[in-house]
N, C-alpha and C positions, 0 to 999 in steps of 0.2 A: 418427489417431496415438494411441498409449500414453503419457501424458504422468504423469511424478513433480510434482508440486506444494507446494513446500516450505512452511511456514508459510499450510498452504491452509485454516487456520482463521480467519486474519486478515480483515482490515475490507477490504484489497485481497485479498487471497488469495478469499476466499470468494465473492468479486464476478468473480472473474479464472474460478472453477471453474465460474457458474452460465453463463458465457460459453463457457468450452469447450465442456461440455456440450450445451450451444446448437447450438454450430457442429460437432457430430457426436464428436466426442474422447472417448476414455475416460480417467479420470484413477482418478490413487495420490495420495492427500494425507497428508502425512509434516510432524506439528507437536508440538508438546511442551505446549505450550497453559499456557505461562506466561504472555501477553500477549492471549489469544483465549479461546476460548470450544468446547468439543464442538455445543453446541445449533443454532451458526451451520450447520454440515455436515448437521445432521438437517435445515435449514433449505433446504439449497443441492438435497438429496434433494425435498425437501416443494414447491419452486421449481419443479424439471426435471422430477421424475418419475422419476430415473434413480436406481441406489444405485452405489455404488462404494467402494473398498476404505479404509481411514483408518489408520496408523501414530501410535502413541501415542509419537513418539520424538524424541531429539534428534542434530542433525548431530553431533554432541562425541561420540555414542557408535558407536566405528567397527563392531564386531561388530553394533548389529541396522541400520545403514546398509548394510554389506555384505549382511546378511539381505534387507534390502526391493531391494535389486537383485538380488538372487541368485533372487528369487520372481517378480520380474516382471520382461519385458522390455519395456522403456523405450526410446522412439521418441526423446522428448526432456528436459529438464528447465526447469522457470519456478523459477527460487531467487526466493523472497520472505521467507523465514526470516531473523530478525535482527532484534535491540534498534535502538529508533529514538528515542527520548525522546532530545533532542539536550541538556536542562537535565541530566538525568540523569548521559550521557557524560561529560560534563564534572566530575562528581564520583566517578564508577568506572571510568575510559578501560579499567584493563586486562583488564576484565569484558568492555569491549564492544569492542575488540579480537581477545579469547581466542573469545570470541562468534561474534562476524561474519566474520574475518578464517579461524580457525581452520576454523570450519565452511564455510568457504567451501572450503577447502582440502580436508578429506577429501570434500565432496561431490565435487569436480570431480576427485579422484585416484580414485571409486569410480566416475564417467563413464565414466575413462579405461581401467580395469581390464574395465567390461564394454561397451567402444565403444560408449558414449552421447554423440556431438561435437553434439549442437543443444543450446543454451543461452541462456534469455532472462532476462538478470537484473535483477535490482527494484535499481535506482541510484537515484540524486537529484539533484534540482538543487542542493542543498548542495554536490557536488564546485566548482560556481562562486565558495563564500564569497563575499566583500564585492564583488563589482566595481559598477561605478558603469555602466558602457553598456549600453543597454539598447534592443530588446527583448537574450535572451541566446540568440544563437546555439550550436550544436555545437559552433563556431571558440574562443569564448571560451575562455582559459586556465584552468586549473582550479586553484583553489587555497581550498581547503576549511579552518574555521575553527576546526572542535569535533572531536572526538573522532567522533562520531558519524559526518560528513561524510567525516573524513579515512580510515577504515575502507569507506566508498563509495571512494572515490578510488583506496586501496590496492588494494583489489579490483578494480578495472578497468585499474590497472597490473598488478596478476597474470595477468587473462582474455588481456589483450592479450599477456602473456608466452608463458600455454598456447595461444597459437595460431600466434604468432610458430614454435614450437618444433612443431606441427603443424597444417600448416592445410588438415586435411580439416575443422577444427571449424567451426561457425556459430552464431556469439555475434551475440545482440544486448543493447544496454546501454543500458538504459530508464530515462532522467531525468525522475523525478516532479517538477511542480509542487505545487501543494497540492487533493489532493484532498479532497473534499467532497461530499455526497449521499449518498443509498442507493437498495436497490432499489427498484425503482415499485411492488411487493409492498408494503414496510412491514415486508416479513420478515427483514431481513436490512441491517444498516448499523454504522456506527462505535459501537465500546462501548469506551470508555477506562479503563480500572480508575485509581480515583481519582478526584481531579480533574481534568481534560481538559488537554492542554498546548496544543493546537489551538482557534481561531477557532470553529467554527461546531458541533462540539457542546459548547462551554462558551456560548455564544449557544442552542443549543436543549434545556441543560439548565435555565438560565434560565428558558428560556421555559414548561418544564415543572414549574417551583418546586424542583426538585432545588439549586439554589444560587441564591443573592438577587440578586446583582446581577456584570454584567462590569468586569472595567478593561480600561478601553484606554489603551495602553503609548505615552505620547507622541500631543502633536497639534498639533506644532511642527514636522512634517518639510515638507521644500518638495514637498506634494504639494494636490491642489484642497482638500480638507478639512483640511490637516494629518496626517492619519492613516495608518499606514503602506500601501500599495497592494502587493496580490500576486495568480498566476496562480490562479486557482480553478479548476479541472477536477472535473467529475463522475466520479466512482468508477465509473460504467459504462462511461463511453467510456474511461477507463483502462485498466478491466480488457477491451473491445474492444482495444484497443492491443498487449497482450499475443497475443490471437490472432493479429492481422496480423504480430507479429514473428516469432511463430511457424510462421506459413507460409512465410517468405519463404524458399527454396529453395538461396538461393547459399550456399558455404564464405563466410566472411570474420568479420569483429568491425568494428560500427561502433555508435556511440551516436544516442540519439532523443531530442529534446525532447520530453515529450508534457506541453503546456498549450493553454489555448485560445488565446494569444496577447495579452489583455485583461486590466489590471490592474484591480482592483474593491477600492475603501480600507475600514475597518473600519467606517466609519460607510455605507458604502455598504450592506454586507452586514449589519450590522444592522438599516438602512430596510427593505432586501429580506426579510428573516426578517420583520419586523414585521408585514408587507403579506402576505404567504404564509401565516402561521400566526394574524394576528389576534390577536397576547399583546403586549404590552407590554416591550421590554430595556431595563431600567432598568443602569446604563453609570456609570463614574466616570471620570475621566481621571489618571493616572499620569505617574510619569516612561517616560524611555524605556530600554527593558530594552537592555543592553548587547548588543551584536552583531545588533542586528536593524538590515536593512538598509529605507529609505525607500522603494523599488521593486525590483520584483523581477516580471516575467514572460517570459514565453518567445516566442520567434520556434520559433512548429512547423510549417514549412514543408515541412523535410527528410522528418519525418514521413508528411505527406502525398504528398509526391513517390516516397520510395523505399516506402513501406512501404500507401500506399494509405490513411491514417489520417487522420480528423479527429475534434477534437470536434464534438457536435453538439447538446448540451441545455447551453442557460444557464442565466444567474443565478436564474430564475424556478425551471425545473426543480429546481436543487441546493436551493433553500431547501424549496422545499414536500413534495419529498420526503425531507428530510434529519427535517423537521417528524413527514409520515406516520411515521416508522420511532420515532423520540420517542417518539410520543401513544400507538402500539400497544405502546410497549415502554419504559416508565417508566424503568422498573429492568432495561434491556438482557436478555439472555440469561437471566437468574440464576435465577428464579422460573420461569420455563416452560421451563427445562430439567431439571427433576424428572419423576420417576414421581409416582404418588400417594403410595406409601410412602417419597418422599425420594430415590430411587437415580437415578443419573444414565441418561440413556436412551439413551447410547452404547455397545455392550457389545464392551472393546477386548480380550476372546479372540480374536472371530471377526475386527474389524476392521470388521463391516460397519455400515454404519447400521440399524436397530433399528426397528420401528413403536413409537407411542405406547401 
């Protein structure tokens, strides 16, 4: 299949394209590269072997969105594109609103303009907000707490509208747990511009002296350490996840859990980096950040029933290759994605990837 890949520069996205790839697919990655990086894509090329085409552009702009489907025909589309800093939302809702909600909307009106009905969308387990039973099934009621979440939610109220209204389409709607890892290369993994709002590369910048020490956010929850406990999933069986939804054949719109099912506390996943990478995370304890929930993982059953998915690399895996991707790459992306004379080594005339 001809597949569009929104936000295929991203930490998932670029892990989700070395998959496709993988598994025979040719892909269009279409990113704006406010939040990502050009150098991951030379990377995702330098991975597979393969080149393929790159859109320097954003959903918001409807003229070169109608352009990149007007140039190629498109079997299906993975939307990954979209603000996700959930502390963020909370301080410019109608940025990421206009963002995610909007772009979501002319992508899937320029599907329907050039009959593109498969659709695999990058959702979250945030649409569940606060609930307290656990693990969290599909069944769970959705009720999402930040800006961030409720722009997931809204959006799977829309998908579900555009198929209600035609249902030749074949949506599926892919609830992240909290990914984590990179590739088993070292080429290619989480690069957070700033500082990290996530667990495990604010732990493996740590580890790399890029900042002194972590907090941990409360250690007073009723959990075995105190510390709060969540679904870790490796970014490769993620981005495998996305393959499988993308094959599956039927018209319909249903939603995935994709966690491992196993919650892992903050002290847990620090012992485990410690042990994987051999450095030291020196840790202070905090209070507890408002709206963070004490447990939090997934029942991904459904997953593997309908869709033929599992994870399948644990805690060991995610730490020591979350580490590899660190040690090779200090300073993420930034520095080795230069020419020798400074120029970026993506050249967006042609689109294509570019040798060094």
């Amino acid at each position: 299949m001809m597949i569009l890949v929104t936000g295929g520069a991203g930490y998932i996205g670029s892990h989700t394209c070395v998959e496709l790839l993988n598994a025979g697919h040719e892909i269009v990655v279409l990113d704006n590269f406010s939040n990502s990086h050009p150098e991951a894509l030379r990377r995702v090329s330098e991975i597979t072997g393969k080149q393929f085409t790159i859109y320097h552009a954003d959903l918001l702009n409807k003229e070169k969105l109608n352009e990149v489907f007007a140039k190629n025909k498109f079997d299906a589309v993975i939307h990954l594109a979209g603000l996700k800093a959930v502390g963020e939302s909370v301080t410019v809702p109608l940025r990421y609103y206009e963002n995610n909600i909007t772009g979501t909307i002319y992508l899937v009106a320029m599907m329907k303009k050039y009959q593109v009905r498969r659709l695999v969308f990058s959702s979250s387990a945030t649409v569940y907000g606060m609930t307290n039973k656990m693990p969290i099934t599909e069944d769970t009621p959705l009720s999402a707490v930040n800006p961030y979440g409720r722009t997931k939610q809204m959006i799977e109220t829309l998908l579900h509208d555009v198929y209600q209204a035609d249902k030749t389409w074949n949506i599926a709607l892919l609830r992240y747990f909290n990914p984590v890892g990179a590739h088993e290369s070292g080429l290619i993994g989480e690069n957070p511009n700033g500082i990290p709002n996530n667990l495990m590369p604010y732990i493996s910048q740590v580890a790399i002296g890029k900042l002194k020490k972590l907090t941990v956010f409360g250690n007073d929850y009723p959990t075995k350490d105190g510390t709060g406990l969540r679904d870790y999933l490796h970014v490769v069986d993620l981005a495998k996840g996305h393959v499988k939804a993308l094959e599956k054949d039927e018209n319909g719109i249903d939603a995935y859990n994709l966690g491992t099912g196993t919650g892992y506390s903050v002290l847990e996943m620090i012992a485990a980096f410690e042990k994987a990478s051999g450095q030291n995370i020196p840790f202070t304890v905090s209070n507890r950040r408002a709206g963070d929930a004490a447990v939090c993982y997934a029942n991904p059953v459904k997953a593997g029933i309908v869709l033929g998915w599992q994870a399948s690399r644990g805690i060991v895996e995610m730490c020591e290759d979350t580490w590899r991707w660190q040690r090779n790459n200090p300073s993420g992306y930034e520095e080795a994605a230069k020419n020798r004379d400074g120029t970026p080594m993506l050249n967006y005339a042609t689109g294509f990837l570019m040798p060094e």
